[in-house]
Legacy VTK file of the C-alpha trace (Angstrom):
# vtk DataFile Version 3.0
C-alpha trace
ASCII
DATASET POLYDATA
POINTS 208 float
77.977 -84.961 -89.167
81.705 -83.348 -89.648
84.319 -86.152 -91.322
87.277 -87.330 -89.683
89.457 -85.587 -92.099
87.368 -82.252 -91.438
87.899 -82.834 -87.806
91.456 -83.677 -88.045
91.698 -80.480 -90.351
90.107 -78.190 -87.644
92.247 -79.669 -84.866
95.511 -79.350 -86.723
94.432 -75.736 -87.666
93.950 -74.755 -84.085
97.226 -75.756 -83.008
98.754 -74.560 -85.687
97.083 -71.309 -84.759
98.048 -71.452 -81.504
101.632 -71.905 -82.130
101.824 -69.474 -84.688
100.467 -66.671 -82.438
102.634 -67.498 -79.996
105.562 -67.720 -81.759
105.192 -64.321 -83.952
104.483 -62.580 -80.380
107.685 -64.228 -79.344
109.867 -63.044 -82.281
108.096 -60.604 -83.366
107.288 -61.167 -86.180
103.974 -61.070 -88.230
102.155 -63.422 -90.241
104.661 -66.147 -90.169
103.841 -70.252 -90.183
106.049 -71.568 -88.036
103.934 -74.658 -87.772
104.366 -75.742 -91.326
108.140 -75.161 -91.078
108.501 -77.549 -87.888
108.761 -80.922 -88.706
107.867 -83.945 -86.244
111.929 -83.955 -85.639
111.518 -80.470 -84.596
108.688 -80.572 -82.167
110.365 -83.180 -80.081
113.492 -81.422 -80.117
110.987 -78.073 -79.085
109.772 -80.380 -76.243
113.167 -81.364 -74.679
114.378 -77.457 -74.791
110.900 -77.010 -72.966
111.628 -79.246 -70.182
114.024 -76.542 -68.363
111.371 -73.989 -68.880
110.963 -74.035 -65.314
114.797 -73.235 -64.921
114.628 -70.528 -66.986
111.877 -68.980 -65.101
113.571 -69.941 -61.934
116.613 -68.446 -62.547
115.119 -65.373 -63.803
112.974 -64.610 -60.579
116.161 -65.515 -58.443
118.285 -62.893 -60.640
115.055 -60.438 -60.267
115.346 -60.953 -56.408
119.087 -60.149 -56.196
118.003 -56.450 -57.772
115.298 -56.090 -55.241
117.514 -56.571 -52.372
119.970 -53.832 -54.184
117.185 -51.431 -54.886
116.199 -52.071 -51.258
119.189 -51.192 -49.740
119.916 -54.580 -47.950
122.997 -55.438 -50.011
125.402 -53.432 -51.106
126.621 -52.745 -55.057
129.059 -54.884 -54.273
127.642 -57.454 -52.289
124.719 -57.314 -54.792
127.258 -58.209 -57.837
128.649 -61.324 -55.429
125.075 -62.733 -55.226
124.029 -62.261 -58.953
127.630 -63.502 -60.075
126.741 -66.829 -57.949
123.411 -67.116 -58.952
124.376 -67.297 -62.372
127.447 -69.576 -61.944
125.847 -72.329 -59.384
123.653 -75.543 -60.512
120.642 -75.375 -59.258
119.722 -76.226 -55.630
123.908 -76.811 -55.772
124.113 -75.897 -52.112
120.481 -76.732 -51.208
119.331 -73.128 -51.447
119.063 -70.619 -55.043
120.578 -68.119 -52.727
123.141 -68.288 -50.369
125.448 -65.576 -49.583
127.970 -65.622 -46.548
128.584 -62.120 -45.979
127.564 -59.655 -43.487
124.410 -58.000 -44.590
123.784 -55.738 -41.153
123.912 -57.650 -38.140
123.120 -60.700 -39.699
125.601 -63.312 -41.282
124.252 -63.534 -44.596
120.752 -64.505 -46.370
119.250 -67.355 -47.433
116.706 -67.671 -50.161
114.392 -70.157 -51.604
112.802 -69.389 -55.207
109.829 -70.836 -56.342
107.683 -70.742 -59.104
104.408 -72.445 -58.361
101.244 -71.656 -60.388
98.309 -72.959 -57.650
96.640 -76.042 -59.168
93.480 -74.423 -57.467
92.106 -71.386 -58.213
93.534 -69.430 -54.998
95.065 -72.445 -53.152
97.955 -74.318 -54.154
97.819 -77.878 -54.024
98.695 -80.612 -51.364
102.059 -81.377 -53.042
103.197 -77.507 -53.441
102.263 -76.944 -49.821
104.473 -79.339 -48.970
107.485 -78.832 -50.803
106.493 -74.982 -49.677
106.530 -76.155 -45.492
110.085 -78.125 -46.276
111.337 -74.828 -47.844
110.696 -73.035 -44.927
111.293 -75.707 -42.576
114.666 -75.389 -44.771
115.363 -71.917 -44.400
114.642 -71.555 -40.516
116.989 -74.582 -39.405
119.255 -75.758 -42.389
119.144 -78.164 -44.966
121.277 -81.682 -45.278
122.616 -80.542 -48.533
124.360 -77.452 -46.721
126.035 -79.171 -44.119
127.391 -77.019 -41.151
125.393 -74.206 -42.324
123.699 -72.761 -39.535
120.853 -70.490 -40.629
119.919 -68.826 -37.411
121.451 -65.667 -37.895
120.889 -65.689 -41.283
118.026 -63.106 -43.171
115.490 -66.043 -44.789
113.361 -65.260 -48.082
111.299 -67.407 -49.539
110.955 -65.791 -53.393
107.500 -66.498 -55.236
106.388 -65.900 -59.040
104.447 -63.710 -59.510
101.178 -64.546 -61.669
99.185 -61.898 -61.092
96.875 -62.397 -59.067
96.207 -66.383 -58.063
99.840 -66.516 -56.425
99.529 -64.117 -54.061
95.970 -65.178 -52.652
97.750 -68.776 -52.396
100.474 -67.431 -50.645
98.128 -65.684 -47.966
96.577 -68.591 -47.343
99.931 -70.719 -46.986
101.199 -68.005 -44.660
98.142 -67.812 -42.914
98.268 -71.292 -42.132
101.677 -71.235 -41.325
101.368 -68.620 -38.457
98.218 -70.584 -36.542
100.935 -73.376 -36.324
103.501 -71.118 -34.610
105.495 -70.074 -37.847
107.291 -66.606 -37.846
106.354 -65.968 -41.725
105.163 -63.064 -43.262
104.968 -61.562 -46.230
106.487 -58.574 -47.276
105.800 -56.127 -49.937
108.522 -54.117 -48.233
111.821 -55.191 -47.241
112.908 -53.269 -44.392
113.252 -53.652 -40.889
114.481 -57.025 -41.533
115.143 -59.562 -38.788
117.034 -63.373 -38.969
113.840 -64.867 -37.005
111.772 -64.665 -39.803
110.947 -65.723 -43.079
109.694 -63.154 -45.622
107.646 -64.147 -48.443
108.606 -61.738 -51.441
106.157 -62.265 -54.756
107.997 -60.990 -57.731
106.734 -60.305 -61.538
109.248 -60.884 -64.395
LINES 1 209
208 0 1 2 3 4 5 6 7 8 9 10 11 12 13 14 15 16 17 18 19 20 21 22 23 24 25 26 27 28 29 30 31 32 33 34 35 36 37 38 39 40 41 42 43 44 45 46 47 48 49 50 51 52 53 54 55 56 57 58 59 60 61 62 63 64 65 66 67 68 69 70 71 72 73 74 75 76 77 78 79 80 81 82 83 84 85 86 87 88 89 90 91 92 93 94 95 96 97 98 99 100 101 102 103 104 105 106 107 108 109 110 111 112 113 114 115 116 117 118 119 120 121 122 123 124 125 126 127 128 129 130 131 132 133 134 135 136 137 138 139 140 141 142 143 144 145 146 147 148 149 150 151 152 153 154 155 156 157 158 159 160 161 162 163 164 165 166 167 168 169 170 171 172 173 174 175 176 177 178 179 180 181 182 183 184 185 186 187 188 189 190 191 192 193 194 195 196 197 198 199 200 201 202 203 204 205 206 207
């Protein structure tokens, strides 16, 4: 029967090879312990830079889908560096939405845009809580949110943004929109943006 220390031992080596891996793929680097050079101090400082990870990933995806709407040809250059120059200077959810621009864009008065990064706590489904906070983003998008005030969205293009995961994502998101449409929902999602009109919400899925 393995000891406690040999246990401990094994444990500590697998998270210390874990981390290492991790970390070398991240600097790139070879061969080098990080583990041994964190100390207890260090990991919990680790864990509070974590917390925003989300942000980070966030505000990555939202930057991502400013240069698809560029490369798209539904903003301008220079409407395009408006956006991205907001997007970087605005807390998030500041104005209730990652993206809000007030321009022209076509005959509509601007877009909207939600960004989320949801990994579905099922294998193709997201879960109860992510659909809903998913339904109040739309609900959101198609008639304004209390934290833009006076903001009327009607003629505004919507876009709900998604990460990307691979696979899992978008088979949750066809579901979600699937379900959205039987209940009278104009949502669809769109691999292409063209055509684009201010009645509907377009679900783009992004990779970083």
């Amino acid at each position: 029967m393995p000891s406690a220390e040999m246990s401990a031992a094994t444990r500590s080596n697998a998270l210390a090879s874990q981390f290492n891996d991790f970390m070398n793929r991240a600097a790139a680097t070879i061969g080098c312990d990080y583990y041994s050079r964190m100390s207890a101090r260090d990991f919990v400082e680790l864990k509070n830079v974590l917390s925003n990870i989300n942000n980070i990933i966030t505000l990555r995806i939202t930057h991502a889908f400013a240069e698809r709407l560029l490369r798209c040809g539904v903003v301008s250059k220079a409407q395009y560096a408006a956006i991205d120059a907001d997007i970087e200077s605005t807390s998030a959810n500041a104005n209730g939405y990652d993206v809000l621009f007030t321009g022209n864009v076509g005959m509509a008065r601007g877009i909207v845009a939600e960004v989320k990064c949801n990994i579905p706590v099922k294998s193709d489904r997201f879960g109860a809580a992510q659909l809903a906070n998913l339904e109040k983003d739309v609900e959101g998008l198609l008639h304004g949110k209390t934290k833009a005030k006076g903001l009327d969205t009607k003629n505004y293009l919507k876009f709900l943004v998604l990460l990307d995961d691979g696979e899992r994502v978008r088979t949750a998101a066809g579901h979600f929109v699937s379900a959205m449409q039987k209940n009278g929902c104009n949502i669809v999602i769109a691999d292409t943006i063209r055509n684009l009109q201010t009645d509907t919400v377009y679900v783009i899925i992004l990779k970083l």
